[in-house]
C-alpha positions, 0 to 999 in steps of 0.5 A: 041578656047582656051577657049574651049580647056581648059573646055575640059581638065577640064572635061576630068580631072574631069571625070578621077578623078570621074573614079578614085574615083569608081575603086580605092576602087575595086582595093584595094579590089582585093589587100588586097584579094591576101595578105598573112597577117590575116589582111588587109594590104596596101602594101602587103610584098607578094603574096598569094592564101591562101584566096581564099583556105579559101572561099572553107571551109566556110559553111555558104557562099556557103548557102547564095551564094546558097540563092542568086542564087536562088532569083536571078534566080526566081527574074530574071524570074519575071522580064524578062516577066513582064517587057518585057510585060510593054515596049511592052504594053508603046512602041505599046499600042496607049492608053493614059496614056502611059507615066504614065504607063512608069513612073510608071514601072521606079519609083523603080528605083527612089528611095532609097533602104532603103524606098523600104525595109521598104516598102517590110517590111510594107507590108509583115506585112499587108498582113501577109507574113513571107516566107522569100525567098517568100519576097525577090523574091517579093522585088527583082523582083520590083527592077529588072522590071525597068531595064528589060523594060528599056533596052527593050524599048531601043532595041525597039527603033531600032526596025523597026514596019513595019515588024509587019504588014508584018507579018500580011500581011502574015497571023499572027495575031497580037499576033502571029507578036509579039511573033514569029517576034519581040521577036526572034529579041528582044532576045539579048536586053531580054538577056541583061536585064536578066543580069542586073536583075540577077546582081541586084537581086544578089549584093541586100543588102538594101533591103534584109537586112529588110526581110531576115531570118536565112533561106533565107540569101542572100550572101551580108547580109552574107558576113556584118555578116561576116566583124562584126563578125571579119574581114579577107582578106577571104571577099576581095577574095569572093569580087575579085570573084564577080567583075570578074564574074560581068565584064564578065557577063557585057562584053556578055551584051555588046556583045549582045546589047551594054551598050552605046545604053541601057544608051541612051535609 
């Protein structure tokens, strides 16, 4: 009994210091934004807004951020119906190959970003594709797909199929079942993978890095060019802002399905 005590003080310690080592660094960031120095300075002597009064007047973020919404938003679209097509055809399709189908679908998310990128880059240039933002919703919509179907098949793994042929009994057929019975029941989970889609699309930097142009930059690549240009607290409070909308679009999604279940499914 002791034993086990001790290796569950152990893993308790281990998972503190792990929680530990991803949030110090948002905190920081969330400091440095509310200091008044023109550098980024630990401790701060004081209190200031005047980096948040500063992302009002820089031209150039409100067009990436612009850019970025865009893409997310086209990327998010994409990805919602290809990607609630592919967890109802892998959890109701009864054809072999269904496991492969499922892996395949979840593969973009196996790998690094930077092999995804090279890869968009390569094919655009087979293809003959220079539409920037033509690229980046393509590149951005086979990063969000997996994550869409994931949190689907995780909402269908609750999902009662009997309904389906009450429905029928009733005279839907089974098209109709699906899209009049089972994706109004889907909605939150569909809503839920928007989100993580959208976040995804939008926090992108590895990716987009390879194919964005003068005209179709999203605002992570705008805000590296930023920092290497010369850095100020202003990129902290832009910063600041993105984790609190971050974390409230993450709480409706909680709200809406539960993050526990997604990770489990």
């Amino acid at each position: 009994m002791r034993r086990f005590s001790a290796v569950k003080t152990i893993l308790g310690l281990m998972a503190g210091l792990a929680l530990a080592f991803l949030l110090v660094p948002l905190v920081l960031v969330v400091a440095v934004s509310f200091s008044p120095s023109v550098i980024f300075d630990l401790p701060s002597r004081g209190l200031s807004l005047r980096w948040y009064e500063a992302v009002g007047t820089l031209a150039s973020f409100w067009r990436a951020l612009r850019v970025s919404i865009e893409i997310a938003a086209v990327a998010t679209a994409s990805a919602v119906i290809l990607g609630t097509m592919a967890a109802f055809a892998v959890h109701f399709g009864r054809f072999r190959g269904a496991a492969g189908v499922q892996a395949f679908v979840m593969s973009p998310l196996m790998l690094p970003g930077i092999v995804k990128g090279i890869a968009l880059l390569q094919a655009s240039r087979m293809f003959g594709l220079s539409d920037a933002f033509l690229l980046l919703a393509v590149g951005h919509t086979v990063l969000a797909i997996p994550l869409v179907a994931r949190t689907l098949l995780a909402s269908l793994a609750s999902f009662d199929p009997s309904i389906i042929d009450a429905a029928r009994t009733l005279g839907y057929s089974y098209a109709s079942a699906l899209a009049r019975i089972v994706v109004p029941n889907l909605l939150p989970g569909i809503f839920t993978g928007g989100v993580f889609a959208f976040l995804a699309s939008f926090d992108n930097y590895s990716v987009s890095l390879f194919v964005a142009s003068v005209r179709a930059r999203p605002l992570p690549i705008q805000m590296i060019q930023y920092l290497e240009e010369g850095a100020d607290p202003t990129v902290a409070a832009i910063c600041t802002i993105l984790i609190v909308a971050t974390a409230i679009l993450l709480l409706l999604a909680d709200r809406a399905v539960g993050l526990r279940r997604i990770a489990a499914g």
